[in-house]
C-alpha positions in Angstrom: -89.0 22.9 -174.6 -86.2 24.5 -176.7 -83.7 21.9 -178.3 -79.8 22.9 -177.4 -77.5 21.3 -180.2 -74.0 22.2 -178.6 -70.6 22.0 -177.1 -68.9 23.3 -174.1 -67.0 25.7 -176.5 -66.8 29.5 -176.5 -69.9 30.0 -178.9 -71.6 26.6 -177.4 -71.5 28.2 -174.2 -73.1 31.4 -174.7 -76.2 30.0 -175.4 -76.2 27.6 -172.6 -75.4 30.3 -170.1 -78.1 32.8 -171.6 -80.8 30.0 -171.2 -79.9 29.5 -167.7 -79.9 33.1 -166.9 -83.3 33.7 -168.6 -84.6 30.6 -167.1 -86.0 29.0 -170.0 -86.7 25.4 -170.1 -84.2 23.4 -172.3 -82.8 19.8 -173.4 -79.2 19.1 -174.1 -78.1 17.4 -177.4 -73.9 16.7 -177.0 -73.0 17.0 -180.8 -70.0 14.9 -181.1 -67.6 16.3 -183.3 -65.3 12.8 -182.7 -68.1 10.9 -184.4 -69.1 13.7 -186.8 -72.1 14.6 -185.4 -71.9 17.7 -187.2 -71.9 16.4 -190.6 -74.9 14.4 -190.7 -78.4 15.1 -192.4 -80.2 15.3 -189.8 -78.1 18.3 -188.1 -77.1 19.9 -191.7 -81.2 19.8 -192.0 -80.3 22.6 -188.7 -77.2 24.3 -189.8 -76.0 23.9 -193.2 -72.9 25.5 -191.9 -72.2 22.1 -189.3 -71.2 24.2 -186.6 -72.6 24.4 -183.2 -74.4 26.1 -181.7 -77.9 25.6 -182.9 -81.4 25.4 -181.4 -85.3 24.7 -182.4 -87.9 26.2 -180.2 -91.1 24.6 -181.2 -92.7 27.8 -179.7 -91.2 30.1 -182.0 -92.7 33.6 -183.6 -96.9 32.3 -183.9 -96.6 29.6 -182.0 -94.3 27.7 -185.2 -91.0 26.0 -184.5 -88.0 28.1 -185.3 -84.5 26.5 -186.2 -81.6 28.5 -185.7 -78.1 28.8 -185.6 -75.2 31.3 -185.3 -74.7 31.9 -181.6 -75.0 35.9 -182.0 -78.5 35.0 -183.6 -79.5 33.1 -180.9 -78.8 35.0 -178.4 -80.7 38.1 -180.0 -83.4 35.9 -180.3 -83.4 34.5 -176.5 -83.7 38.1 -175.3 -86.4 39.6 -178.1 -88.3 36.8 -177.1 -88.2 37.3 -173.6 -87.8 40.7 -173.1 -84.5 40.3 -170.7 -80.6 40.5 -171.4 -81.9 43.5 -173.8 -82.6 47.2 -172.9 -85.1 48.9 -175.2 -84.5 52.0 -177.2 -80.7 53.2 -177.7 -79.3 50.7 -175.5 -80.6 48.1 -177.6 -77.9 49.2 -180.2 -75.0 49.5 -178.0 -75.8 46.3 -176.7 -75.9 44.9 -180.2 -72.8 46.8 -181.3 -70.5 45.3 -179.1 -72.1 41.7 -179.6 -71.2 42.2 -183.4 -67.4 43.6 -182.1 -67.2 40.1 -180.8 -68.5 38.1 -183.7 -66.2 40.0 -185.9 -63.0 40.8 -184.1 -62.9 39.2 -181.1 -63.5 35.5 -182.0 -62.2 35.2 -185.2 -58.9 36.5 -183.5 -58.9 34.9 -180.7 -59.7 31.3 -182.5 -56.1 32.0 -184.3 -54.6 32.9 -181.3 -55.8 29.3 -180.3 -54.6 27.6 -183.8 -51.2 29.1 -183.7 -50.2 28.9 -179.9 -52.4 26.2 -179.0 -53.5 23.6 -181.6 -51.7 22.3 -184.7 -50.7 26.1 -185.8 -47.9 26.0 -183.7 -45.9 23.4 -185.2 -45.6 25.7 -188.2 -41.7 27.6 -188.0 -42.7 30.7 -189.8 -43.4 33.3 -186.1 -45.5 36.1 -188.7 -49.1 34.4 -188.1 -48.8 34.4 -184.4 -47.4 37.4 -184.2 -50.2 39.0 -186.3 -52.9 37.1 -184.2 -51.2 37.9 -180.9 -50.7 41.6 -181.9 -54.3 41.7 -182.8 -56.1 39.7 -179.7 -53.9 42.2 -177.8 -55.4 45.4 -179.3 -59.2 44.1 -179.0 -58.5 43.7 -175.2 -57.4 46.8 -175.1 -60.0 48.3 -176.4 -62.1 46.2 -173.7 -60.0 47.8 -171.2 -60.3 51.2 -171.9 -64.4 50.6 -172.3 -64.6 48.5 -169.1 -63.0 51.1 -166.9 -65.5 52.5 -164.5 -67.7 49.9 -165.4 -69.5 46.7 -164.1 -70.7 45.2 -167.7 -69.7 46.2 -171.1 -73.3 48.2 -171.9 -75.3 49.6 -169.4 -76.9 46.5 -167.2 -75.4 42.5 -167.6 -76.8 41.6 -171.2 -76.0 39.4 -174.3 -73.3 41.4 -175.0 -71.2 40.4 -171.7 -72.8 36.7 -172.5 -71.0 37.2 -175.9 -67.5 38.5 -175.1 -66.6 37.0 -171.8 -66.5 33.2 -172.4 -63.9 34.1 -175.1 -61.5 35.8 -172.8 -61.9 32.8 -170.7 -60.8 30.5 -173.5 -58.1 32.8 -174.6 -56.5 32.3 -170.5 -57.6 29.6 -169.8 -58.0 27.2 -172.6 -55.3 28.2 -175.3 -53.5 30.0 -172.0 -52.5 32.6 -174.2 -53.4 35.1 -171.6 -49.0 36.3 -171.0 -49.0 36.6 -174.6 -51.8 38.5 -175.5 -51.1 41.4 -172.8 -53.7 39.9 -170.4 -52.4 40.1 -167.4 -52.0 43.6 -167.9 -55.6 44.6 -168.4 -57.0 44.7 -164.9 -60.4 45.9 -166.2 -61.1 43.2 -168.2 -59.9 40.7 -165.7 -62.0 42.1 -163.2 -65.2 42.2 -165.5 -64.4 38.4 -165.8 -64.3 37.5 -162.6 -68.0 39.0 -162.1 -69.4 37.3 -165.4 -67.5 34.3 -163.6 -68.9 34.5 -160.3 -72.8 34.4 -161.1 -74.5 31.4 -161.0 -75.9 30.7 -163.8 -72.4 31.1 -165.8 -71.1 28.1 -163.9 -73.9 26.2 -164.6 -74.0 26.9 -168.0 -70.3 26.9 -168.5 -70.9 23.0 -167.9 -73.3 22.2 -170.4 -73.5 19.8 -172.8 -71.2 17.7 -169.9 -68.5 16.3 -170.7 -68.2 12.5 -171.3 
């Protein structure tokens, strides 16, 4: 049974929805950042990095455990290892370009737009860091517009990539609720490809998990 170290954050979640959607048979460790959970040996011995997500499937590549970590990582190796979320040939690379568009742009970006409308960030007087971070969370969705129009999932068939993206313009609405000033309201195709990713099953089970205290 794979080993889920997580938190019902946008990376956590990814993982937790893909294993749900592939099926796969999982436990839940809650890594309580309030006690630090993250800085101990034992999970550093996981992810020198001490950030969640992170896994161990004892039935990793010939038959060895695996640790991993990075939530793009994982999720390439959820669907190499079961053949699903994944197309083969070209596909393959436009899935994996636009799960690499959201470890780069979109959730670095979006995290600030979290810090400096959200969190501590926005204490701070000066309006030039949340006006760069707003500016530039508003011109990755609108590249996600203009790609989702005529579409039902970001490439080809519901994949990793859709796994990636969507749970961070969920956070950006409705956890910093940032959505008015990033320009989200005003991107009906990327509101609609969120209410699909929203509306299956295994996304609002896995949205859930670790469970909150």
């Amino acid at each position: 049974m794979i080993q889920l170290y997580s938190l019902p954050t946008p990376n956590g979640v990814k993982v937790s929805i893909a294993l749900e959607e592939l099926g796969l048979p999982y436990e839940v460790h809650r890594i309580d950042f309030g006690q630090s959970d993250q800085h101990t040996a034992e999970f550093l011995s996981l992810n020198p990095n001490g950030k969640i997500p992170a896994i161990i499937d004892p039935d990793g590549p010939g038959g060895k455990p695996l640790p991993l970590f990075e939530s793009g990582a994982i999720l390439l190796y959820l669907a190499e290892k079961t053949g699903k979320l994944m197309p083969a040939g070209a596909g393959r690379w436009e899935v994996i370009q636009w799960l690499m568009f959201q470890m780069g742009g979109i959730g670095p970006m979006f995290g600030q737009v979290g810090y400096f409308h959200h969190f501590a960030g926005k204490e701070i007087e000066d309006p030039r860091p949340r006006t760069r971070y707003f500016n530039e969370a508003r011109r990755l969705l609108s590249v996600l517009d203009q790609r989702m129009a005529g579409r039902d999932w970001i490439a080809g068939d519901y994949s990793i990539a859709d796994i990636s993206i969507c749970p961070w313009v969920r956070n950006l609405r409705d956890g910093y609720l940032a959505g008015k000033e990033t320009g989200l309201a005003e991107m009906p195709n990327v509101l609609a490809w969120l209410d699909r990713f929203l509306a299956r099953p295994a996304v609002e089970r896995g949205l859930k998990i670790p469970a909150r205290p």
